[in-house]
C-alpha beads as a LAMMPS data file, in Angstrom:
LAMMPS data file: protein, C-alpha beads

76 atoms
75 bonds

1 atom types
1 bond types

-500.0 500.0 xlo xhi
-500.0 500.0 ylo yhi
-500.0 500.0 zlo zhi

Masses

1 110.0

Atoms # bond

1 1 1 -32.921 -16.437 -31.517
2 1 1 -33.519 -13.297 -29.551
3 1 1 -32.684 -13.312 -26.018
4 1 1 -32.929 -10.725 -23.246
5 1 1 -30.561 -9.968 -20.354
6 1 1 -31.952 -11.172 -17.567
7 1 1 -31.441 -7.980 -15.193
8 1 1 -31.958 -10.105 -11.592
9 1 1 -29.123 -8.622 -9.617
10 1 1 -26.602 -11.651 -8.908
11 1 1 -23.935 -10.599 -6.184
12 1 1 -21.256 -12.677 -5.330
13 1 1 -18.516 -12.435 -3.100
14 1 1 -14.686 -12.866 -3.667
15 1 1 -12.538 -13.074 -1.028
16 1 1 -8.497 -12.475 -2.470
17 1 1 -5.658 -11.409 -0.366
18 1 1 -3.349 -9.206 -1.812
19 1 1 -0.162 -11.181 -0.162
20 1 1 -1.546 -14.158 -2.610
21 1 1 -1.109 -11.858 -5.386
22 1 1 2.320 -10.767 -4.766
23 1 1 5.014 -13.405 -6.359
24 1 1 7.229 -14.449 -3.851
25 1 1 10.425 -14.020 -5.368
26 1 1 9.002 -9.906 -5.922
27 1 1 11.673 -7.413 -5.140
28 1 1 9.438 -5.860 -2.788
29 1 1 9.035 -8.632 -0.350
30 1 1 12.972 -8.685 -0.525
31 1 1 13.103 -4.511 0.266
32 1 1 10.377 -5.405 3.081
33 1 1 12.238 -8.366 4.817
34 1 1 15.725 -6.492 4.528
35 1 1 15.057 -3.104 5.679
36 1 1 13.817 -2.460 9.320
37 1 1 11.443 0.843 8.331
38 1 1 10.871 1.136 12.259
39 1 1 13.991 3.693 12.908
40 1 1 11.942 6.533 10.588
41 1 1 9.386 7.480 13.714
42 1 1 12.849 8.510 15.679
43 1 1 14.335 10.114 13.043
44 1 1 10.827 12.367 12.152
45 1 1 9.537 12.619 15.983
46 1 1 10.189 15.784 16.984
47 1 1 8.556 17.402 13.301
48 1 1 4.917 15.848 13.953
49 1 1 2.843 17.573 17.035
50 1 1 0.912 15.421 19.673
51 1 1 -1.947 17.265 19.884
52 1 1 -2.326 20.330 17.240
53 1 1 -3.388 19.521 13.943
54 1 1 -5.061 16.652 11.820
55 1 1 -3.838 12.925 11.888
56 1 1 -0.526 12.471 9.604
57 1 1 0.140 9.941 7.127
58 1 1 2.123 7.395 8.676
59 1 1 5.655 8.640 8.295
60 1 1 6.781 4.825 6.927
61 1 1 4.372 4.800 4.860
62 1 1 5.555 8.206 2.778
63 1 1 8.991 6.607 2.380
64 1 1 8.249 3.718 1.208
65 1 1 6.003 5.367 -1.567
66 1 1 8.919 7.671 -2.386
67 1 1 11.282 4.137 -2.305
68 1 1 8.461 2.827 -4.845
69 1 1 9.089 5.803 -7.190
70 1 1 12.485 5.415 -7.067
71 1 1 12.952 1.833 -7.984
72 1 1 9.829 1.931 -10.340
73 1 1 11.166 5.377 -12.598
74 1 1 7.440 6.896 -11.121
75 1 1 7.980 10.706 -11.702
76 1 1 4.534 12.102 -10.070

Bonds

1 1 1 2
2 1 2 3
3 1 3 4
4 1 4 5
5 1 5 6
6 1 6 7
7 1 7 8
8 1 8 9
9 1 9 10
10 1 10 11
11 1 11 12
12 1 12 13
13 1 13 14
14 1 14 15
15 1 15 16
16 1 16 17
17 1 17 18
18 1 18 19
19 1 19 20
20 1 20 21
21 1 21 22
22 1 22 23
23 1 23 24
24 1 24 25
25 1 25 26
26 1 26 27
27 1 27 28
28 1 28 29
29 1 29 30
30 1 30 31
31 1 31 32
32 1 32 33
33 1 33 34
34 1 34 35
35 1 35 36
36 1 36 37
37 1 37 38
38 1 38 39
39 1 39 40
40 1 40 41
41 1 41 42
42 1 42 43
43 1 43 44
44 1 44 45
45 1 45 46
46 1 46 47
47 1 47 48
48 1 48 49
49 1 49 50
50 1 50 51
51 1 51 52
52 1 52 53
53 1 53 54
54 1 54 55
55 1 55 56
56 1 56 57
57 1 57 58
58 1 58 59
59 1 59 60
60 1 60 61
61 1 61 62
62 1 62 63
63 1 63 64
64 1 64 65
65 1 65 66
66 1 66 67
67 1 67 68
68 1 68 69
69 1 69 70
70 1 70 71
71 1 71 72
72 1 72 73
73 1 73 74
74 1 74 75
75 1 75 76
């Protein structure tokens, strides 16, 4: 039997948190709930300017990508 596609556009919606999709034994929950990351904007204040320049990637934010290469072996 030949069929055809039927080409009406369907959309759905999904809504998925990403927190459901993290286990909750995951060593990164553990890093996140042992570490305090808030002590980085002291440490890196005085290198970021108030009011020259664009907007900087939070500063907690670069760590903890650099912590993710670490644990993960990510070279680049």
């Amino acid at each position: 039997m030949l069929t055809k596609k039927n080409r009406e556009i369907i959309e759905q919606v999904e809504l998925v948190s990403i927190d459901s999709l993290v286990p909750q034994d995951h060593l990164l929950r553990a890093v996140e709930e042992s570490i305090d990351f808030n002590f980085i904007y002291d440490e890196v204040k005085d290198l970021y300017s108030e009011n020259t320049g664009r907007p900087s990637i939070d500063p907690v934010v670069l760590i903890k990508l650099l912590m993710l290469q670490a644990l993960y072996g990510i070279r680049s």
